[in-house]
MARDRENZA-765129 format. One line per 10 residues: number of its first residue (from 0); for each residue x, y, z of N, C-alpha, C. Coordinates in steps of 0.1 Angstrom, whole numbers, plus 5000, padded with zeros to 4 digits. Example, Ala and Ser with C-alpha at 12.3 -4.5 7.8 and 13.67 -1.06 7.14 Angstrom:
REM MARDRENZA-765129
0) 5132 4943 5078 5123 4955 5078 5132 4967 5078  5128 4978 5071 5137 4989 5071 5129 5000 5079
This chain:
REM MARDRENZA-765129
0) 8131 6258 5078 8121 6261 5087 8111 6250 5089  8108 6250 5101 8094 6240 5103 8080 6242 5095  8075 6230 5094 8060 6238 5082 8053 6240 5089  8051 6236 5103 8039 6233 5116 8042 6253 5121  8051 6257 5129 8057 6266 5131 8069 6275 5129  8069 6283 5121 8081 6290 5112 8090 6292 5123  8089 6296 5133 8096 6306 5143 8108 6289 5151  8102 6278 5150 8111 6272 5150 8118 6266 5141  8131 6267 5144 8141 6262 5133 8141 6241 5131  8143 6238 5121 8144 6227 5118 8159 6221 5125
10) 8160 6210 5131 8170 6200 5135 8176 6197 5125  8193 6200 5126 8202 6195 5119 8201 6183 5111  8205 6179 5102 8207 6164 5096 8210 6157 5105  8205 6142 5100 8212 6131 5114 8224 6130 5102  8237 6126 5111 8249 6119 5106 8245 6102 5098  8253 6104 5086 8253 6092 5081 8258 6081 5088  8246 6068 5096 8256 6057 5099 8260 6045 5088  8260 6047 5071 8265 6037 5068 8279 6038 5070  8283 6024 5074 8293 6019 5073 8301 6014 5061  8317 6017 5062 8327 6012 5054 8324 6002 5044
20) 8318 5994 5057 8320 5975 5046 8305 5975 5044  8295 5977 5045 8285 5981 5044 8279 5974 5024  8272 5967 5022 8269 5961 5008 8259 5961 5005  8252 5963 4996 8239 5956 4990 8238 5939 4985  8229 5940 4986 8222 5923 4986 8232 5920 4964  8223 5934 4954 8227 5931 4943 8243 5933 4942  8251 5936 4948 8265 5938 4947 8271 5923 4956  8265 5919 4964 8271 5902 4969 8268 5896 4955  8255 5894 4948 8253 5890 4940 8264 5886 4928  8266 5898 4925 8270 5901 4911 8289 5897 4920
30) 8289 5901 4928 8304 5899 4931 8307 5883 4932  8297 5874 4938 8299 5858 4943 8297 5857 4922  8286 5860 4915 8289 5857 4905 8306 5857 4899  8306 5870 4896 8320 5873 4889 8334 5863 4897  8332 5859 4910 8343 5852 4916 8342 5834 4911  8325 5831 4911 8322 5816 4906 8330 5819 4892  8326 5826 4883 8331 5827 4868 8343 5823 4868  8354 5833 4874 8367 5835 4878 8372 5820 4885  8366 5813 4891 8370 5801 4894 8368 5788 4887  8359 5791 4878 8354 5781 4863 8359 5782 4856
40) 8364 5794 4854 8374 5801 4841 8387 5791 4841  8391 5795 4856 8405 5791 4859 8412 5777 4859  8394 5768 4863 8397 5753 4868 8394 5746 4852  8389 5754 4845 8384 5745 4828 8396 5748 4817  8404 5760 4820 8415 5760 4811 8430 5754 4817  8434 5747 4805 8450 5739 4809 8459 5752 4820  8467 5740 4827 8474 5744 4839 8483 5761 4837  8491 5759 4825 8494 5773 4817 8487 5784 4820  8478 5784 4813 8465 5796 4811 8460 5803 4823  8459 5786 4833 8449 5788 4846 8460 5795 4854
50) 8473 5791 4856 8486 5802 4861 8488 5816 4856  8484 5816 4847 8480 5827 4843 8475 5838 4846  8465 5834 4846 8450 5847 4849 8454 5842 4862  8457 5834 4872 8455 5838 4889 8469 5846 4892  8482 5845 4883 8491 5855 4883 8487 5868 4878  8482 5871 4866 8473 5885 4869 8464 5890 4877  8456 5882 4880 8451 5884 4890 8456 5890 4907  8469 5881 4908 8476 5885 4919 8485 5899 4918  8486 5900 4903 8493 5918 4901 8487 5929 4904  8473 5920 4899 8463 5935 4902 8455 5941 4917
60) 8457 5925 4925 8456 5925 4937 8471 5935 4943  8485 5935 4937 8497 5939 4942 8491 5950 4941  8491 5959 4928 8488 5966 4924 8483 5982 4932  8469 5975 4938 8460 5979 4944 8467 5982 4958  8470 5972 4967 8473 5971 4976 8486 5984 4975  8497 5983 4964 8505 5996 4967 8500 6009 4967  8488 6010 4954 8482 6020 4954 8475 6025 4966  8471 6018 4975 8464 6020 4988 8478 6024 4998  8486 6024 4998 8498 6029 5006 8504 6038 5004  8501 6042 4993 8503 6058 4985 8494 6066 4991
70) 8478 6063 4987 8467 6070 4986 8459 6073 4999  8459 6060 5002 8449 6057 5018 8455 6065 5024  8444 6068 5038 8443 6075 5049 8436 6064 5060  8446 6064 5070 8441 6059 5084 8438 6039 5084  8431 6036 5088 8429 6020 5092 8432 6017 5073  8425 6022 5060 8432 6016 5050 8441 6015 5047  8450 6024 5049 8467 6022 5048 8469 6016 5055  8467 6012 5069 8473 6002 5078 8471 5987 5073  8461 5986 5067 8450 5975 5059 8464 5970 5048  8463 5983 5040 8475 5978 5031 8487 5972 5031
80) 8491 5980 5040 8506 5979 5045 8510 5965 5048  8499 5961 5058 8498 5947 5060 8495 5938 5051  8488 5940 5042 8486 5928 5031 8498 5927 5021  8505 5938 5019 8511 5943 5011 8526 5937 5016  8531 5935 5031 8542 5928 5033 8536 5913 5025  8528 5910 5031 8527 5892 5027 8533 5891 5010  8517 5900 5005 8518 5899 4989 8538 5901 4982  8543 5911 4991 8557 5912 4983 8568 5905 4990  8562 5898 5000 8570 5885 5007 8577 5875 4998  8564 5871 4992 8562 5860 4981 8575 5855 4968
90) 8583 5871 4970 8591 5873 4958 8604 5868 4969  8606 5869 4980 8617 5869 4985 8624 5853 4992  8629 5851 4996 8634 5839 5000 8622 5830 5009  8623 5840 5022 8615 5836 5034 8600 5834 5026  8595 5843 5016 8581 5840 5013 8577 5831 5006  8592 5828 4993 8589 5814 4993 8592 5806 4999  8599 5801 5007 8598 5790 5014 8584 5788 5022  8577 5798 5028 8563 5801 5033 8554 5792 5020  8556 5794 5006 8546 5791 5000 8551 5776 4998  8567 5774 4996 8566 5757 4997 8563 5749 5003
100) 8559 5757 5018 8554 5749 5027 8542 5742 5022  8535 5751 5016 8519 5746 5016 8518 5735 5005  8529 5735 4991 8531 5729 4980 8536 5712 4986  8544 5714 4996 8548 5704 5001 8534 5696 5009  8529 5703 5023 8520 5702 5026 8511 5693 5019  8504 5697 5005 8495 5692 4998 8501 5681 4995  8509 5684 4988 8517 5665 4982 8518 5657 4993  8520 5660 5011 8518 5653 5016 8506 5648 5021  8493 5651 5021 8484 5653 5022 8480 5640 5009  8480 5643 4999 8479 5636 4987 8482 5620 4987
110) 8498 5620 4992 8500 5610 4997 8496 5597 5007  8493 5609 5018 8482 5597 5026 8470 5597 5027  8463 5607 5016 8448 5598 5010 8449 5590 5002  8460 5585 4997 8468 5576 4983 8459 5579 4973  8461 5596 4971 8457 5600 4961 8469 5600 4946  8466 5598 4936 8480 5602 4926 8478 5615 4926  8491 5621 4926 8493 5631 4918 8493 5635 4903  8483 5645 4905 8479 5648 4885 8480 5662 4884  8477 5665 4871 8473 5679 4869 8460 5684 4881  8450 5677 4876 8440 5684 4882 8442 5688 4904
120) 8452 5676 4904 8455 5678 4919 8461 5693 4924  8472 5691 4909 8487 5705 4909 8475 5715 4909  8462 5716 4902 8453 5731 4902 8447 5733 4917  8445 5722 4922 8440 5721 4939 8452 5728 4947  8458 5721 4946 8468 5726 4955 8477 5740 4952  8473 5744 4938 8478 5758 4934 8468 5771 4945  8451 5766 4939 8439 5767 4946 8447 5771 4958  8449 5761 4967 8452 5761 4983 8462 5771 4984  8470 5773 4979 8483 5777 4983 8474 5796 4980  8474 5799 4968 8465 5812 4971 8459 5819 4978
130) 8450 5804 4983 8433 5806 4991 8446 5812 5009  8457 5801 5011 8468 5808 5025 8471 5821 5020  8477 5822 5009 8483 5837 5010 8474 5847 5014  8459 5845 5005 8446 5858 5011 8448 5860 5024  8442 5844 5028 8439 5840 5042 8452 5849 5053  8465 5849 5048 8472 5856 5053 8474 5868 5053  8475 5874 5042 8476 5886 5036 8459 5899 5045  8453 5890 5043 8442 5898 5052 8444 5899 5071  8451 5885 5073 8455 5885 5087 8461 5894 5090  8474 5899 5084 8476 5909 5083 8476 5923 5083
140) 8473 5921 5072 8465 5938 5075 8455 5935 5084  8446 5930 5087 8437 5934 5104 8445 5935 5113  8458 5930 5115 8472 5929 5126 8472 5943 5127  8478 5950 5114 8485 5959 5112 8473 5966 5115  8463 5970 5113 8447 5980 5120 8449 5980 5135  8449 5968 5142 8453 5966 5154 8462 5975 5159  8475 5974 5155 8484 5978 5156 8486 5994 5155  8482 6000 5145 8479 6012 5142 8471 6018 5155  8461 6009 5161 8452 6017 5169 8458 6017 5184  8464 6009 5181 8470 6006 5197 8478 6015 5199
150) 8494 6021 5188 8503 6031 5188 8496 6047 5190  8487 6046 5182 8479 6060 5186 8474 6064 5196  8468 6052 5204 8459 6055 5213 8474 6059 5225  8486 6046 5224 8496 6052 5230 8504 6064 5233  8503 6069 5217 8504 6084 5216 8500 6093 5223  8486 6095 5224 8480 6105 5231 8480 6098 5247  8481 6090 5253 8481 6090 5267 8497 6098 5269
């Protein structure tokens, strides 16, 4: 009830507009933190170790992404689906050859800065080849969102 006048009724709630992607200032924070760590972590321990943790890392990215194709509803499952071809590409013929591209790539690249090839280059160019797969893996799934909205909308006409 109104406090001014009883006999009128109070206006509904407004609808929540936060949004999906929607952050706080302390959550960029703490996230750019935990990612610098994760990238100091990776670049200060030997080549072994540092394959390592960005291969667990990439499981738990798998991980997720399947669990989101199970779980999700609507533009996230489409989200998934599409990240989720790239990420289990990787295992198959065509996805490696996609990732040798970039291995080659770099070594050629290396070459005509007449850079040597070393360890710390093999972590750069491990670096790079990752940094494509996200870069793709997100392409991706935004494709596959696209896509999703476009088949629906064709549905109902």
């Amino acid at each position: 009830m109104n406090s001014v006048d009883p006999s009128i009724p109070e206006p509904p709630p407004l609808p929540s507009t936060r949004k999906a992607w929607q952050f706080s200032l302390r959550s960029l924070f703490f996230t750019t933190t935990a990612v610098a760590f994760w990238c100091g972590l990776t670049a200060m321990l030997p080549g072994v170790l540092s394959h390592m943790l960005l291969g667990g890392l990439w499981l738990g990215i798998t991980g997720w992404l399947l669990t989101g194709l199970v779980f999700a509803r609507g533009d996230t499952r489409a989200f998934c689906i599409g990240a989720a071809v790239v990420v289990t590409s990787t295992w198959t013929g065509m996805g490696g050859q996609f990732l040798e591209a970039f291995r080659t790539l770099g070594a050629l690249l290396a070459q005509g800065l007449a850079v040597p090839y070393s360890e710390g280059l093999s972590s750069v160019l491990l670096w790079f080849k990752h940094l494509a797969l996200l870069a793709t893996a997100i392409a991706n799934g935004w494709f596959c969102i696209r896509a999703r909205r476009y088949f629906e909308q064709q549905a109902a006409d």
